[in-house]
C-alpha positions in Angstrom: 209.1 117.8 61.9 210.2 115.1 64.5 206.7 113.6 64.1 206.6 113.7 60.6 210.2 111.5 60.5 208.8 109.3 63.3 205.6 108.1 61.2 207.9 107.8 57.9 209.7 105.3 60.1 207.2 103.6 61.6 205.1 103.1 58.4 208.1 102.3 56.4 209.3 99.5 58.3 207.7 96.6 60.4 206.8 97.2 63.9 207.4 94.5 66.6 206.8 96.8 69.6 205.8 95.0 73.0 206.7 91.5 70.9 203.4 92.0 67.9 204.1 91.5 65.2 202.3 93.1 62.0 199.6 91.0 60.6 200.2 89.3 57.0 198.7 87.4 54.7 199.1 85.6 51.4 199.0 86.3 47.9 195.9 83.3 47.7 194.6 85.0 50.8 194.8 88.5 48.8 193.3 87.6 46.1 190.1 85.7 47.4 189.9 88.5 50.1 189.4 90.5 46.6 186.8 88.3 44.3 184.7 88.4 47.9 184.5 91.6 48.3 183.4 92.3 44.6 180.3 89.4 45.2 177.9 91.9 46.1 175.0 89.1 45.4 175.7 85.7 47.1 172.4 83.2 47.4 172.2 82.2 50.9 170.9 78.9 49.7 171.3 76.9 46.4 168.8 73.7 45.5 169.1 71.2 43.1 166.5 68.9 41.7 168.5 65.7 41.1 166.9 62.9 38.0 167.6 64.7 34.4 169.5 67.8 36.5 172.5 66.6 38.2 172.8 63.0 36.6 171.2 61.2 33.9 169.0 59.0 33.1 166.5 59.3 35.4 166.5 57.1 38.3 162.9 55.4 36.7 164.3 54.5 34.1 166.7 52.2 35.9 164.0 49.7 36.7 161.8 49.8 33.6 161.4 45.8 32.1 158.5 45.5 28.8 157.4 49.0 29.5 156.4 48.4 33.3 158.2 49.8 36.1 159.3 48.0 38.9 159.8 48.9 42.4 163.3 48.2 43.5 162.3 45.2 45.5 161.3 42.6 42.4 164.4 40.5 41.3 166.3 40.8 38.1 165.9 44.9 37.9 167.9 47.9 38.2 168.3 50.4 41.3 171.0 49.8 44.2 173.4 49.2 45.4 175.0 51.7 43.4 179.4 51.4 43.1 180.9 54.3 42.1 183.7 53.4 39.4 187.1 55.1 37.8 185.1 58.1 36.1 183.2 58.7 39.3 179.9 57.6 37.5 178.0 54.9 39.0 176.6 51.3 37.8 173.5 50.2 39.4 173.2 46.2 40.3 171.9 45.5 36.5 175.1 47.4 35.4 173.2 50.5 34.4 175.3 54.0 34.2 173.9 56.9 36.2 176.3 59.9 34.8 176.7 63.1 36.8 176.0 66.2 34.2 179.3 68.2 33.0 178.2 71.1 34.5 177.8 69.8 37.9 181.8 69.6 38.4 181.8 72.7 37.9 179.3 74.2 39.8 180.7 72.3 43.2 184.1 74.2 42.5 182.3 77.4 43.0 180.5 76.5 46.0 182.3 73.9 48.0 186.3 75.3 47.6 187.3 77.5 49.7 187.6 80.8 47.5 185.2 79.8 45.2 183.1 82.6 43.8 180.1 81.2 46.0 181.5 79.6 48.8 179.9 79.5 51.5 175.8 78.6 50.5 173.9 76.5 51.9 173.4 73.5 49.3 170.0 71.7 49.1 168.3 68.9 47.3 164.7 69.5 46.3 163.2 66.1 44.2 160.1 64.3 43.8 161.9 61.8 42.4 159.6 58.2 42.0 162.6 56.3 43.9 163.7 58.6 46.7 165.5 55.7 48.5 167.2 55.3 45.1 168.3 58.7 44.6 169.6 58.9 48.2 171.8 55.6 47.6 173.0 57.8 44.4 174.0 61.2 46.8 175.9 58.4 48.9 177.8 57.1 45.7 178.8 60.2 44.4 182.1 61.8 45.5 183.6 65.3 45.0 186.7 66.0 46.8 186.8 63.6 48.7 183.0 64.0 50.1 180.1 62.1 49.1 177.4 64.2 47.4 175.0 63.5 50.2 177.1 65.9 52.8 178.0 68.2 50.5 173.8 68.4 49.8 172.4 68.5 53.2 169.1 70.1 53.0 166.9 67.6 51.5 163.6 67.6 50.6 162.0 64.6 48.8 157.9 64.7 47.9 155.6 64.8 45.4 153.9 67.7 44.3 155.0 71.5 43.3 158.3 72.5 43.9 156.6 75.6 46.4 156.6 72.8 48.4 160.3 71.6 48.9 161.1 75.0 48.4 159.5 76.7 51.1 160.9 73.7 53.8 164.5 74.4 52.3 164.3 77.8 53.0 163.0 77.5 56.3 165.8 75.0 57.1 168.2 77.2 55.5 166.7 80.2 57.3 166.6 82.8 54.3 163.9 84.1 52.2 162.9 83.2 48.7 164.4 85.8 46.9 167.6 84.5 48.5 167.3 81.2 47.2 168.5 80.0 43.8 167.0 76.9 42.6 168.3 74.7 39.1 165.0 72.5 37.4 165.3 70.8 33.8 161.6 71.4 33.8 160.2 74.3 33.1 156.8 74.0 35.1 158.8 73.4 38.6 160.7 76.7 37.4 158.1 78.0 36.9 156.4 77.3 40.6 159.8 78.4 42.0 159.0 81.8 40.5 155.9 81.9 41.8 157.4 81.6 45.3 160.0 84.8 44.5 162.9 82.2 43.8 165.6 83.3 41.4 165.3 79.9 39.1 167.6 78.4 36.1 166.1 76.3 33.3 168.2 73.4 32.3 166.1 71.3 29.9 169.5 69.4 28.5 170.7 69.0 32.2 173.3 71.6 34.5 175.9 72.5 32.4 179.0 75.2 32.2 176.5 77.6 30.1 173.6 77.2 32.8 175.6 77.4 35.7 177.7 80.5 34.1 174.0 81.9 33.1 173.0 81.5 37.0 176.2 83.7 37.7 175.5 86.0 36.1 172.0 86.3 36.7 171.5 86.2 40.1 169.4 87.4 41.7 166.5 87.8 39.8 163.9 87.0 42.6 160.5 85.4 41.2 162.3 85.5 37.5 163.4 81.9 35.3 166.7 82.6 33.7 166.7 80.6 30.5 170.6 80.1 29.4 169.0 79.2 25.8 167.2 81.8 25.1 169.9 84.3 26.6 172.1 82.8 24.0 169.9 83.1 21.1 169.2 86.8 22.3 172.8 87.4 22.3 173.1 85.7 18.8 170.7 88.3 17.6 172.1 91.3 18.9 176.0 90.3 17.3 177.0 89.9 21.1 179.2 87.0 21.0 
């Protein structure tokens, strides 16, 4: 019985034997605590493609004059330097606007503050961009809380060719597998190719936005699969799920 009173006491009030004290945490703390230990599927690594994905228009574009494109070098063209301004949009040095995507804002809550639902992945940049030097002036530019986009984005992998190719070297440098990986295109052939590769891979023709980056979500993973946001929607339509 003495036992019995001596636990009651002990569990009912807080114990500083030998000077500890009981360990205690937040509210906040509770509560991420909780949405991590529902996220049962976390990528290891996510990867971006960056012209007509993250911003728009496409870098290319920037230094097109009479329907012939122009290295960033000639005089009188677009490209960098690149100045951020209020919006957090950029002007290029002919006063072009490169625009991030409204989905992109988004997205970086989830994976770069602490407590967001995928904090915690490795983020990576997979583009064979025409104007890699541009497109690297543009990571630079870009700021989310208080970080440029280029060390937010650290794996990056710029060349021509399939996406297998970036693909594989960001997953080496991230040191998972493929089916760990989840990788956002606007075209559906380098989806496509991510597949291939076992990739879990979003389709954003209209660039990343709330609907494709809710779609990756709650789609991942889906290894060697392309989720389709779209067609997901029109599927839903059809079945009266709203």
């Amino acid at each position: 019985m003495a036992l019995i009173l001596l636990t009651c006491w002990l569990t009912r009030r807080p114990s500083n034997i030998g000077g500890f004290q009981p360990f205690r945490i937040s509210p906040a703390q509770q509560s991420r605590l909780r949405v991590r230990a529902t996220r049962r599927d976390i990528p290891r690594c996510v990867a971006f493609d960056l012209d007509g994905l993250l911003w728009r228009p496409s870098l290319a574009q920037l230094g097109v004059a009479n329907d012939l494109a122009l290295h960033c070098s000639w005089p009188n063209t677009g490209g960098p330097p690149f100045t951020r301004i209020s919006d957090n949009s950029l002007r290029d040095r002919r006063g072009e606007r490169v625009a991030l995507f409204e989905g992109v804002h988004e997205a970086l809550e989830e994976l770069v503050i602490p407590g967001g639902r995928w904090y915690g992945a490795k983020l990576a940049v997979a583009s064979c961009c025409q104007e890699p030097a541009w497109a690297k002036a543009c990571l630079k530019a870009f700021r989310f809380n208080g970080r440029s986009l280029s060390e937010i984005l650290p794996l990056q992998h710029f060349a021509r060719g399939s996406k297998r190719l970036h693909l594989r070297r960001i997953a080496s440098l991230a040191h998972c597998k493929a089916s760990q990986l989840l990788f956002f295109d606007n075209e559906l052939q380098h989806c496509e190719d991510a597949a291939e590769l076992g990739v879990t891979a979003v389709l954003c023709p209209g660039g990343l936005t709330a609907e494709s980056w809710k779609a990756a979500v709650a789609g991942f993973p889906r290894p060697g699969t392309v989720i389709n946001p779209k067609r997901l929607r029109r599927q839903k339509a059809a079945d009266g799920i709203v």
